[in-house]
Every structure is written in C-alpha cells, then in structure tokens.
C-alpha positions as a Markdown table, in Angstrom:
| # | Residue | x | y | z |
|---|---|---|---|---|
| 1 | Unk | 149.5 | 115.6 | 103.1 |
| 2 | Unk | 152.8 | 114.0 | 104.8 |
| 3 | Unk | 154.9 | 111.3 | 103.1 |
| 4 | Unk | 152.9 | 108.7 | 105.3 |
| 5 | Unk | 149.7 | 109.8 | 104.2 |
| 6 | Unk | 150.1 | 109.2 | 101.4 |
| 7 | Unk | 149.2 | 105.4 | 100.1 |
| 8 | Unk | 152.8 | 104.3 | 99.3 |
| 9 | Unk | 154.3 | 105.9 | 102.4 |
| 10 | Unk | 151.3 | 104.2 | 104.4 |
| 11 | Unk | 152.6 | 101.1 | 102.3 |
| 12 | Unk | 156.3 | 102.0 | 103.2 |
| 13 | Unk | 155.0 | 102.3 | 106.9 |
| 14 | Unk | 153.5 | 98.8 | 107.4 |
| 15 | Unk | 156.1 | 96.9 | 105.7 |
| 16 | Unk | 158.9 | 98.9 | 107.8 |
| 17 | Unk | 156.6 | 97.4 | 110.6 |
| 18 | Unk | 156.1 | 93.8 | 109.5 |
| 19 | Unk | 159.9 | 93.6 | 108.9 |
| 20 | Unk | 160.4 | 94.8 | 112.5 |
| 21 | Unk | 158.2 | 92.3 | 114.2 |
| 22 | Unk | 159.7 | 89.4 | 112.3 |
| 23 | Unk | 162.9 | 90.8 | 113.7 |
| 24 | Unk | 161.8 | 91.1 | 117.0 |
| 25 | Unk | 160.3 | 87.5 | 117.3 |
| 26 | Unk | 163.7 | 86.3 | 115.9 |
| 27 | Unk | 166.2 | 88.1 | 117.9 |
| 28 | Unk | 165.1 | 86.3 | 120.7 |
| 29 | Unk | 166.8 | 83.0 | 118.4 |
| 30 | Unk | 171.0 | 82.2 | 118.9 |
| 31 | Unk | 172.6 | 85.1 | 116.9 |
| 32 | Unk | 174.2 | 82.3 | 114.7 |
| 33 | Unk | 170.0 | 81.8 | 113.3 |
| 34 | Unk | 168.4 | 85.3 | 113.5 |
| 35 | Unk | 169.7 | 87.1 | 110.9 |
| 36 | Unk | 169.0 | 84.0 | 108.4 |
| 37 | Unk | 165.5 | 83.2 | 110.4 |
| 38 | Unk | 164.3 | 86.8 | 109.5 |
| 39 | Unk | 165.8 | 86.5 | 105.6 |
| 40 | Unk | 164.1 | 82.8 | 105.7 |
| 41 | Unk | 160.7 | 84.3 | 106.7 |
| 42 | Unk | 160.7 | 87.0 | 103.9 |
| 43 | Unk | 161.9 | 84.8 | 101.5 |
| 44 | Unk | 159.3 | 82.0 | 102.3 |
| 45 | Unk | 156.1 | 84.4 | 102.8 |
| 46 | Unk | 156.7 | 88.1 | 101.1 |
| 47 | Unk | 155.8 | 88.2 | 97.5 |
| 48 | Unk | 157.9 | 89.7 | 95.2 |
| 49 | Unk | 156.5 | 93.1 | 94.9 |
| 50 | Unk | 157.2 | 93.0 | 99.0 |
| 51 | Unk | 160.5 | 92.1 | 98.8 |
| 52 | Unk | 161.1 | 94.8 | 95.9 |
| 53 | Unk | 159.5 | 97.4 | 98.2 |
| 54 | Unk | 161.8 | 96.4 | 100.9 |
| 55 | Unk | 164.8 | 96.6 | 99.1 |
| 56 | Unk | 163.4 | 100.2 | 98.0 |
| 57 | Unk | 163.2 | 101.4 | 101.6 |
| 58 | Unk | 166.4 | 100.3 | 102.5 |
| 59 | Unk | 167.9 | 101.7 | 99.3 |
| 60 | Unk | 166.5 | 105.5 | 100.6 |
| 61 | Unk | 168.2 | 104.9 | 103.8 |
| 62 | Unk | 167.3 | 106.2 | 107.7 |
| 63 | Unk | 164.8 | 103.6 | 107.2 |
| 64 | Unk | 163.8 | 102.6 | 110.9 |
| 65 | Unk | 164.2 | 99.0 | 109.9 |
| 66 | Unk | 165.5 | 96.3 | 113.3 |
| 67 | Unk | 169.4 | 96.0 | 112.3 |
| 68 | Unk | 168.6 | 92.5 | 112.1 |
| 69 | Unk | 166.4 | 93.0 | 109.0 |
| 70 | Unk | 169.0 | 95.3 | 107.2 |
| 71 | Unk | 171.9 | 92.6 | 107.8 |
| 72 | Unk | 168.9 | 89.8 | 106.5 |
| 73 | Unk | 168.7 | 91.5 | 103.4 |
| 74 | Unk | 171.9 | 90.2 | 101.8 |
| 75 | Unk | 170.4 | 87.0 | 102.1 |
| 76 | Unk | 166.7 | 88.1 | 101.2 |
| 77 | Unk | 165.8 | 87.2 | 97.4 |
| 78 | Unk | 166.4 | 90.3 | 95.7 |
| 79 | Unk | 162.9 | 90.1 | 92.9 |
| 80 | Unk | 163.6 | 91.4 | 89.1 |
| 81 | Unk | 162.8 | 95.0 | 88.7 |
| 82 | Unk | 159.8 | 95.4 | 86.8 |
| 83 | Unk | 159.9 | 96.4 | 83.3 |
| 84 | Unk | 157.8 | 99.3 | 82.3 |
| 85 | Unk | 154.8 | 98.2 | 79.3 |
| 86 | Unk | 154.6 | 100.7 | 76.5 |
| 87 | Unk | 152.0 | 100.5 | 73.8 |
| 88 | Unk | 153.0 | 100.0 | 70.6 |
C-alpha cells in the first residue's frame, strides 16, 4: 500500500488539492490580494483540524502546494495542537 493509499495520505492528497484550487482561482487577483485572499479563504471556511493538517503538510516539506498557499500560511490561523486524553 502507497503513502496515498492510505486514508491519511488520501486525506493529505485532497487537502494539497483544495489548497491548490483556492490558489489557482486567486492568483488570477492583483498580487497585492492573493496571497491574503487564499489565507482569508482558509481562515473563513477550513476547520481547525484542516488547517492543523495543512500546517502538517507543509511542515514535511516537498509538499506540491501552489507557492501562493505556502506564502498564505503565515497569515493562515495556526489551530492549538491537540492534546492527547489519557484515562486516569
């Protein structure tokens, strides 16, 4: 089974995509608006477990994400990690 066969790299894969077409659809904006129009998007309608993903993939690296969504992401909202439960 390949990394993207896997559920989270399938996961991985459409978020890489979504990110890409919201870049795509704002690079056609004035450069001085795209970069915040794509962090605007994500911040307004990506939940926080999307956004933590997101900041995952670009953490690995070699991600395939538009350059306009890496340079969004110092304005994207950055969500709290999660804390890991343990049973008392």
């Amino acid at each position: 089974m390949s990394p993207d066969d896997s559920p989270h790299g399938k996961t991985e894969a459409k978020l890489v995509y979504m990110a890409n077409q919201i870049a795509t659809f704002f690079k056609t904006q004035p450069a001085s608006e795209s970069v915040e129009g794509v962090a605007n998007h994500i911040n307004k309608f990506w939940e926080p477990r999307m956004r933590r993903q997101l900041f995952e993939i670009i953490e690995k690296g070699d991600s395939g994400l538009h350059p306009l969504v890496l340079e969004a992401a110092q304005m994207i909202h950055r969500p709290m990690p999660v804390e890991k439960v343990t049973s008392p």
